[in-house]
N, C-alpha and C positions, 0 to 999 in steps of 0.2 A: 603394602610395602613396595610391591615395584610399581606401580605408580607412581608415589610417594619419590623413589629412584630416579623415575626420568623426568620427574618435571626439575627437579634436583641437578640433573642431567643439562636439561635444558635450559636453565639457569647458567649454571656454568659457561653453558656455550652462548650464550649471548652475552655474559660479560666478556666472553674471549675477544668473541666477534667486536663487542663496543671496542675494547683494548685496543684491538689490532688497529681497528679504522682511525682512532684518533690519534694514534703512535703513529702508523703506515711502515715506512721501513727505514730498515740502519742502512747507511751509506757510508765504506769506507773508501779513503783516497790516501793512496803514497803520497810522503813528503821527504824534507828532508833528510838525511842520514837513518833508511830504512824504518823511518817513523811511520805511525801512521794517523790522522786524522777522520773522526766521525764523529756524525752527527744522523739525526734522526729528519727524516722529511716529510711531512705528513699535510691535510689540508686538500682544497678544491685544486689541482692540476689545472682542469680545463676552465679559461677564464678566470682566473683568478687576479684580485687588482692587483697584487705584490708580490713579492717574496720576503720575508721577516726571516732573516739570520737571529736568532736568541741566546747570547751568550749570560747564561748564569754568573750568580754572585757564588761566596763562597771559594773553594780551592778548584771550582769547575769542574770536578769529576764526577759525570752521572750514572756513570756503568750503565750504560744501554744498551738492552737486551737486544733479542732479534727483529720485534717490532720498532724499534728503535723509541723504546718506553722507557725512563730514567729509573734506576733501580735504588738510587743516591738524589739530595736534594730535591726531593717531590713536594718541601713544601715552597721551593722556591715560587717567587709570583711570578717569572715568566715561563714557569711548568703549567701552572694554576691555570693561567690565564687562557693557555694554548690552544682549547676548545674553543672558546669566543671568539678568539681571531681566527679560527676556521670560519667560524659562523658568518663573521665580519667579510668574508670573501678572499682571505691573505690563506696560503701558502705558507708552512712556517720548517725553519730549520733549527734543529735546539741541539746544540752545537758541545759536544764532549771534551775533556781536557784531551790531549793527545795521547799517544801510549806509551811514551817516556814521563808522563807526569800524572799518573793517574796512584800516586802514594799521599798520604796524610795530607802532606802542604800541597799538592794536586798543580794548580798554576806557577803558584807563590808570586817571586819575583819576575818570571818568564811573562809577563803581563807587559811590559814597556820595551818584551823585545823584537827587534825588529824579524827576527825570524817568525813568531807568534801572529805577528801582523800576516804574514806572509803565508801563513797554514790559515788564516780566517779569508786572504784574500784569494786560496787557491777553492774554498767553500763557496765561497760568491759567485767565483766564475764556473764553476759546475752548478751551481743552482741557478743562474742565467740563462747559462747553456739548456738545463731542463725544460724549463720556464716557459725562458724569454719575457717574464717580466722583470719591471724595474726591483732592485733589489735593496731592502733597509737594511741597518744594523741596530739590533737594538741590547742594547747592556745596561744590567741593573748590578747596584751596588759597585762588586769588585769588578762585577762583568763592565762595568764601566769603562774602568784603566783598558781594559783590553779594547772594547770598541773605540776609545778615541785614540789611539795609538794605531788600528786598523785605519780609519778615517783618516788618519795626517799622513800616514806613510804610503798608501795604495790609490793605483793608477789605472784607468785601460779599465777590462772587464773584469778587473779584479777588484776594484774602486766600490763601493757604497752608491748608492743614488740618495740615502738619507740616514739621518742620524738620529735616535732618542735615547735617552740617557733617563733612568729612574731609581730614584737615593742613590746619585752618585757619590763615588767617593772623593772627599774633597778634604778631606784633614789628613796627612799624617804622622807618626810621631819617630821620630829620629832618636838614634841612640838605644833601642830596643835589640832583642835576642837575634831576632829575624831583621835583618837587614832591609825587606820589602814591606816592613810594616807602615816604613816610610813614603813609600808610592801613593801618590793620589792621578785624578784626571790631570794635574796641573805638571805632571812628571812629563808631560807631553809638550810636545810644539802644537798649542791649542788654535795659534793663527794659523797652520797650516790647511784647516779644516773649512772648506770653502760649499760644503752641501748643505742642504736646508738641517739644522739642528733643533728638535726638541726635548726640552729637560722638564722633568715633574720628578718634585719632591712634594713632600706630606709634613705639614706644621707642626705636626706631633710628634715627628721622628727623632727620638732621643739614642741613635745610634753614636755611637762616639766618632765614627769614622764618615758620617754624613750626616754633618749640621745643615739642616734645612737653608738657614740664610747666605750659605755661600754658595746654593744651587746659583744663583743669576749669575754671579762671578764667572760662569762657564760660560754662558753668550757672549759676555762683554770681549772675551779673549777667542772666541770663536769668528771666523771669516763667513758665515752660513751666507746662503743665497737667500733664506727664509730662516728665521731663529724668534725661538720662544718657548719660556718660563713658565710653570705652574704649576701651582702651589694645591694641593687637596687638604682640605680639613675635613674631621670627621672620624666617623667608623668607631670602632671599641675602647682604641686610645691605647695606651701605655701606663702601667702604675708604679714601676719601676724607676731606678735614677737614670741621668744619662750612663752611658756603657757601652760595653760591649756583648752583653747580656740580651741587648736591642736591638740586635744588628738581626734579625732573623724574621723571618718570613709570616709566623703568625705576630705581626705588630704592626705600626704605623711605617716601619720602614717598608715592610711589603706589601702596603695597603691591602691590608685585612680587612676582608667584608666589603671592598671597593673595586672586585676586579671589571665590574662594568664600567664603573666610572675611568679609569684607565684607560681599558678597550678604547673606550667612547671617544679619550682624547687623543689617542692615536691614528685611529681611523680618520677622525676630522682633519690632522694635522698635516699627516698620509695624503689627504685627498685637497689639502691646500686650502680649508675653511677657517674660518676667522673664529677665534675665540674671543 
């Protein structure tokens, strides 16, 4: 029986230990009107190619613990993924709603505003600071609206050096309960956005709020220095109607069973190779 106890024991402590290392730590930062901003920083420090800001889909609240491990949204794909692009050599920051928006609707509407911008750009420039590598932004789904609205409006060492967008949001519907239901990337000054842009959507994704075919429509209105488009097919699928029932993480919008494939075309995109 004790035996039995410490290897039981030991167990434990090296899931801890895994935990900690792939979480690292919470980082909180004052913002505006005694607000405050965090986000989780974890990944190779020394030598590392990047820095990857991770702004989730969803109402953005992950409740991050002390390791700065999301306690909300885990099955999100840029939670999933977060190991691999250690692996991949990036640095990454997985980025919490604020602490005045951390109730039901989490972001909401505060996604196109330019204060929001302003709390993602004060994260950039502390994670530069730590760094001193170049710094992306990367948002999926809702996290989208928020990345490209950080992108068009921030300057100086608060500014993005890169953009990728995955199942952006690009439809919305007007006239509904919630007033933000109507926000898409397009709510944005999308010419404003002059950094190299990558967008990857998935052929199968029958999300209501991000039809695959109006992913390109994002370059074409994007100013990038380098920009591009792509499409993943594959993986388990969906058997569902379109919806919003599809909008979540185990499915085609979060490419399920694809998180290598992702990685793969970030890292390439990241590091300026030709697809």
């Amino acid at each position: 029986m004790r035996r039995f106890w410490l290897i039981g024991l030991t167990a434990v402590s090296v899931l801890f230990a895994y935990s900690a290392q792939a979480c690292g730590e919470r980082v909180i930062l004052e913002t505006q009107d005694d607000t405050r901003s965090t986000y989780g920083l974890a990944g190779p420090m020394d030598g590392a190619r990047a820095a990857l800001v991770l702004l989730p889909g969803g109402g953005g609240y992950l409740d991050l613990d002390e390791t700065g491990c999301p306690r909300k949204l885990t099955g999100n794909s840029l939670v999933r993924i977060r190991s691999l692009l250690h692996d991949e050599g990036f640095v990454t920051a997985l980025v919490d709603a604020p602490s005045d928006r951390q109730g039901k609707e989490g972001l909401g509407g505060f996604r196109i505003h330019p204060d929001h911008a302003m709390d993602i750009g004060n994260i950039i420039a502390d994670i530069r600071a730590r760094t001193g590598e170049p710094v992306w932004l990367i948002g999926t789904s809702r996290g989208s609206i928020s990345a490209v609205n950080a992108a068009a409006r921030l300057s100086g060492v608060q500014a993005p050096d890169g953009l990728i967008l995955t199942s952006p949001v690009t439809s919305g519907s007007e006239g509904r309960h919630k007033a933000w239901v109507a926000q898409s990337v397009f709510s944005v000054d999308l010419e404003a956005i002059r950094i190299p842009v990558l967008v990857i959507a998935h052929t199968g994704d029958k999300c209501v709020r991000t039809p695959p075919d109006l992913a390109g429509l994002i370059v074409e209105k994007t100013s990038g220095a380098r920009e591009k488009t792509v499409k993943l097919s594959g993986g388990p699928g969906w058997s569902g109607r379109v919806g919003v029932k599809a909008c979540r993480g185990k499915s085609p919008h979060g490419f399920i069973k694809q998180d290598s494939e992702i990685v793969s075309d970030m890292a390439r995109f990241i590091a300026g190779g030709k697809f």
